[in-house]
C-alpha positions as CSV (number, residue, x, y, z in Angstrom):
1,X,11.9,-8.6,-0.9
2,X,13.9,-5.8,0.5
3,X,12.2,-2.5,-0.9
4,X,12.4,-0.2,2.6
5,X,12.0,3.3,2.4
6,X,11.4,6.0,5.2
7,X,8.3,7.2,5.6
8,X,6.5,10.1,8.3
9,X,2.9,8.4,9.6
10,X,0.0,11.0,9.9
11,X,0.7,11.2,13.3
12,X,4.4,12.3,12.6
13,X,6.2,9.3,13.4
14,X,8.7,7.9,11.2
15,X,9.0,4.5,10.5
16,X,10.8,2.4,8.0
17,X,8.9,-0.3,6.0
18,X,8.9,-2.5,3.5
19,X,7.6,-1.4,0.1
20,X,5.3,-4.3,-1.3
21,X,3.5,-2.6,-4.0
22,X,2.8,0.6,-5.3
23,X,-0.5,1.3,-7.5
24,X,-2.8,3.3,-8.7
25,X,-6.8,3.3,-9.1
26,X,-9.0,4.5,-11.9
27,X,-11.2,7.5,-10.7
28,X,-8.4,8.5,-8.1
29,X,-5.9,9.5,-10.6
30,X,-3.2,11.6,-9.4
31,X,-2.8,9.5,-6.1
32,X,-0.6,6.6,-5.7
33,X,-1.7,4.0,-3.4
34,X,1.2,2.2,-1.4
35,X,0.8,-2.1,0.0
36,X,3.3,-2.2,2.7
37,X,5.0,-4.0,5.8
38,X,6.0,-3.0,8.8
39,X,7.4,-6.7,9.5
40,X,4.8,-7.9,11.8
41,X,4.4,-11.4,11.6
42,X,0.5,-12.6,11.3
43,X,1.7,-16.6,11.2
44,X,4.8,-18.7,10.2
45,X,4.5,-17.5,6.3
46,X,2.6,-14.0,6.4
47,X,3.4,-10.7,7.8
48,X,0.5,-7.5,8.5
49,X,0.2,-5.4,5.4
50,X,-1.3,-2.2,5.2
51,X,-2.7,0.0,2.6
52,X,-2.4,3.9,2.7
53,X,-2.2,6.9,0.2
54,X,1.5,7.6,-0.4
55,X,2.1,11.6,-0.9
56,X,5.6,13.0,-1.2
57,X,7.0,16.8,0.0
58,X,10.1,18.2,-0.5
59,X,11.5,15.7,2.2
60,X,9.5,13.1,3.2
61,X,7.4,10.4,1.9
62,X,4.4,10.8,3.9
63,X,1.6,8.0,4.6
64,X,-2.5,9.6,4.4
65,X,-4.7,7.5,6.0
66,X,-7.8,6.4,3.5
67,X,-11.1,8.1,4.9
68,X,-13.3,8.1,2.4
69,X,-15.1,5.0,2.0
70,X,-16.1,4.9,-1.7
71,X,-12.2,5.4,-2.3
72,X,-11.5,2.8,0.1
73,X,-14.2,0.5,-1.5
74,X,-12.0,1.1,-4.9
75,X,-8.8,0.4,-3.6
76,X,-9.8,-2.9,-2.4
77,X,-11.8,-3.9,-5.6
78,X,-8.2,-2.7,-7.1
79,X,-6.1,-5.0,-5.0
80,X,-9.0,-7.8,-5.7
81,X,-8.2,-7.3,-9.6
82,X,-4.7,-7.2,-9.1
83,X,-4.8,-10.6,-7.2
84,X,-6.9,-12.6,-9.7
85,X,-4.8,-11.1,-12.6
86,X,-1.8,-12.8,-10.8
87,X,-3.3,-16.1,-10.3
88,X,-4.8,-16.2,-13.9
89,X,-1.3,-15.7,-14.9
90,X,0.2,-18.3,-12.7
91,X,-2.0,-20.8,-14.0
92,X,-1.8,-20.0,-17.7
């Protein structure tokens, strides 16, 4: 996949990564959640990904860090969901 888009860190840095997903989750309507890459290699046939709320300005794509820990709690059963969806799919 080659999905890389420029985005400014809460910390103001700007980075480039890869775009792996882009979702949303019930009871958090209105934000869009965003799986990403920065390249970093974990082993031979997986790289780091990171989750983060993806807001957009005039300019910028901007990355929010998730602080709230019900709403993190949600994202991860929504990335759980997600996943088992895919594999009941791949084995039907």
């Amino acid at each position: 996949m080659d999905n890389k888009v420029k985005v400014v860190t809460p910390d103001n840095q700007q980075l480039e990564i890869e775009v792996l997903d882009i979702f949303n989750v019930v009871g958090y309507e209105g934000k869009d959640y965003i799986l990403y890459s920065l390249g970093e290699q974990v082993d031979d046939d997986h790289e780091q990904a990171y989750i983060s709320i993806l807001e957009q300005d005039q300019d910028n794509y901007n990355l929010v860090e998730i602080k709230d820990a019900k709403e993190w709690e949600a994202v991860q059963n929504a990335i759980a969901e997600d996943i088992k969806l895919g594999q009941e799919a791949n084995n039907e």
